[in-house]
N, C-alpha and C positions, 0 to 999 in steps of 0.2 A: 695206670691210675693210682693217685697216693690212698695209702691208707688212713684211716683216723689218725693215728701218732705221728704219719707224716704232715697231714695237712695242721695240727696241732702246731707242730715245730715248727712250721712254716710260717706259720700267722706270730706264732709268738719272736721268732726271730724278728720277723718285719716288724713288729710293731716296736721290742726294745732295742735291737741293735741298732737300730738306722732314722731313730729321730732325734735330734736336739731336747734334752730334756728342762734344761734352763728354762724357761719362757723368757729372758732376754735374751739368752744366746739367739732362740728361737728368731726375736724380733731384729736383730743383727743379721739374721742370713734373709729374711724375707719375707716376715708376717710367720700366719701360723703354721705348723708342719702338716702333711695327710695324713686324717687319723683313721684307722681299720676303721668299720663299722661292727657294734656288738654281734657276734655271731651266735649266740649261747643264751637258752632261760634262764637257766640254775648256775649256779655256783653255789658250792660248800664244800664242808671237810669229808674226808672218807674216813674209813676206818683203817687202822695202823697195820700196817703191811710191815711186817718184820720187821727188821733194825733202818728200815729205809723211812720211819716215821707215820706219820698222818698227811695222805696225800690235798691236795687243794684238787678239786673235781671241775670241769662244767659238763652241764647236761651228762654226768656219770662219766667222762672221760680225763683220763689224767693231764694236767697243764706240764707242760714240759720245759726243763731251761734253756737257753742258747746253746748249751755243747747238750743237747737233749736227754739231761736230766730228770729224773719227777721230780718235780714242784711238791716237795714232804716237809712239813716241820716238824721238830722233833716233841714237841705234844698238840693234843688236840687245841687246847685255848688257843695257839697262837697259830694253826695252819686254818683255824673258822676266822680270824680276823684274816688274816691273808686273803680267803674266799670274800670274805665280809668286802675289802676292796675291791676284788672284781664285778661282787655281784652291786657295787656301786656306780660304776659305770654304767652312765645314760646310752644314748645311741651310739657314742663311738667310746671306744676303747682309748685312754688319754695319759701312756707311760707317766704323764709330769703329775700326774695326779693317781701314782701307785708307787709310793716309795716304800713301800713296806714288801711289796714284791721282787721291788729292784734290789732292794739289803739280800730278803732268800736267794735272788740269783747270786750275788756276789759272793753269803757264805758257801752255797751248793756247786757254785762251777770254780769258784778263786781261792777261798778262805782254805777250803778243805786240801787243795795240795801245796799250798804255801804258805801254812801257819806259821811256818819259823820265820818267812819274809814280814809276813804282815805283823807279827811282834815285835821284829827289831825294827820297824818304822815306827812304833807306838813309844818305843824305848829311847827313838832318837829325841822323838819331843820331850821327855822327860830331860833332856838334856839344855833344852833350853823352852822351857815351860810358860806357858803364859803369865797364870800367877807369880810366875818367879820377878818378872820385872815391872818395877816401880814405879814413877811417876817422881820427881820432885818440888814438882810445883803444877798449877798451883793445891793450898791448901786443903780445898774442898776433892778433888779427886782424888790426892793422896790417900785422905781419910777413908772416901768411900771404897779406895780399894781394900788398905786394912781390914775395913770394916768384913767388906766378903771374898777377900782371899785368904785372908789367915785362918782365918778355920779350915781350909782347905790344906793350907802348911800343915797346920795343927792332927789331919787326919796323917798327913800321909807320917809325919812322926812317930804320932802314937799308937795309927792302926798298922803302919806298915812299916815300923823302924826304918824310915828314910826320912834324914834331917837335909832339906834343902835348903838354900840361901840365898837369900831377897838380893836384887839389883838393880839397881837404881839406875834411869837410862833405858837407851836401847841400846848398847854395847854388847856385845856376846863375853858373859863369863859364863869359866866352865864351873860346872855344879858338881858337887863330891861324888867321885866312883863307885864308893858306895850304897849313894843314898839312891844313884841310880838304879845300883846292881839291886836292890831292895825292894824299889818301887817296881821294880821288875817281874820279880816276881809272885807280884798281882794281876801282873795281865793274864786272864781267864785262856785255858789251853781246849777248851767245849768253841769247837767252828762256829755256834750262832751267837756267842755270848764273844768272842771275838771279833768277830765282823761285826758288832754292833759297837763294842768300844774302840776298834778303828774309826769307823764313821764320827761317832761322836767327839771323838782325838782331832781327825780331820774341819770338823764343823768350828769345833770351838778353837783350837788351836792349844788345849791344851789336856794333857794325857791322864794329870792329876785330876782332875775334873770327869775323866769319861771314868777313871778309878773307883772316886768316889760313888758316883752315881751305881756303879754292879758293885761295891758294896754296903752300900744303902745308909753312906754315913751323909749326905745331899739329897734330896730327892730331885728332878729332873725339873720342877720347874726352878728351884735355888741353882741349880747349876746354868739354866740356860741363862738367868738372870745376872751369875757369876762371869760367864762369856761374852756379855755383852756391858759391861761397867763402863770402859770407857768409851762405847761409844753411845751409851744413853746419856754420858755427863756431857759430851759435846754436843747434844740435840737441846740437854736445857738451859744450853749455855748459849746457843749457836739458831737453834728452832729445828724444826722438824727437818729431816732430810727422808722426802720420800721415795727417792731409788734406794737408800741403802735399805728404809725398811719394806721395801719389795723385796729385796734380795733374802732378806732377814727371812722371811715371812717362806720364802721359799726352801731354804737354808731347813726352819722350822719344824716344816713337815719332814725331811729328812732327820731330823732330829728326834723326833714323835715316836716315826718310827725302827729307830734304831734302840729308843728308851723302853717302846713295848717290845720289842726280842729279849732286852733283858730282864721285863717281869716274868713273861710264858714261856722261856726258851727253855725251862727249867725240866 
């Protein structure tokens, strides 16, 4: 017979490892996935258990990761939002709609033993950055990029002595090895402030932009704003495109919650 911690990992295994999180990947394989049903009243935080954080609880037992970790953030504000997500869950438990638990799995089971991997992929975008490349025509999206990327240029400059260089196209030029080495080392070496500016590096496709935002020179709705320029300019050029802003919108939540680890992660 399992015990609590096994039937925990049990259920938490099934539920994230083994469904399509997408909701169109989802509808690609065959409609919607089976979702556990809520087994649990409560959800909340516990109190800090040594260097292992503030656990996220239900019904007083600890949630466990896929490689059967406790489910701890490292302060109370941000392992109660954590909870806050579970105990949001209606009748069934719906991974696509817990992205802020699926971020704590990834920095508690991945981040924490491959921080050097996950910084030199953060490093490579810095190599060829989203901000960095231009548009030459037309007029009107040129500008608008200017308009919210160069301030972005403008931080990683003057806050992080990395001078990058605009290109125009989509041709891959290489950007100074210094400005790399520089912007470098701003990538956060704290496993939850990591694993958040990966996701967001990921989401937007650009590294300067997750930089800015953990160091609080953007705030996260100017950055998501910033990620998304040229294709808001082809929506009011073009009209509405409503798969991409589905996708966006999913995209978002992962974004949300990668932007709240780096206000509570602290």
């Amino acid at each position: 017979m399992h015990n609590d911690k096994d039937v925990m990992r049990d259920i938490f295994s099934e539920i994230f490892e083994n469904q399509p999180l997408d909701p169109m990947v989802s509808a690609r394989q065959g409609g919607r996935p089976s979702l556990r049903k809520r087994f649990y009243e409560r959800a909340h935080a516990g109190e800090a258990a040594g260097e292992g954080g503030y656990p996220v609880l239900l019904d007083g037992k600890p949630v466990r990761t896929p490689l059967r970790r406790p489910l701890a953030a490292p302060s109370q504000a941000l392992a109660r939002t954590i909870a806050d997500e579970w105990h949001a869950q209606a009748d069934v438990i719906d991974p696509a709609r817990m992205p802020l638990t699926r971020l704590a799995n990834v920095a508690i089971d991945a981040v924490g033993a491959h921080g050097a991997a996950v910084a030199d992929e953060i490093a490579a975008y810095l190599g060829s950055d989203l901000v960095c490349y231009r548009a030459d025509t037309p007029a009107g999206l040129v500008e608008k990029q200017s308009e919210v990327w160069d301030p972005v240029l403008a931080f990683a400059r003057d806050q992080l002595g990395a001078r990058f260089i605009q290109v125009q196209g989509v041709m891959h030029a290489a950007q100074p090895a210094e400005a790399v080495a520089a912007a470098r080392k701003a990538i956060p070496a704290d496993v939850w402030r990591l694993a958040a500016v990966s996701s967001i590096t990921t989401i937007t496709g650009s590294a300067l932009l997750a930089l800015a935002l953990a160091q609080g020179a953007l705030d996260k709705d100017a950055v998501w704003a910033a990620a998304h320029v040229d294709e808001d300019w082809q929506m009011s050029q073009w009209g509405r495109d409503d798969m991409a802003l589905a996708r966006r919108a999913f995209r978002h939540a992962e974004f949300e919650a990668a932007a709240t680890v780096l206000a509570l992660a602290q």
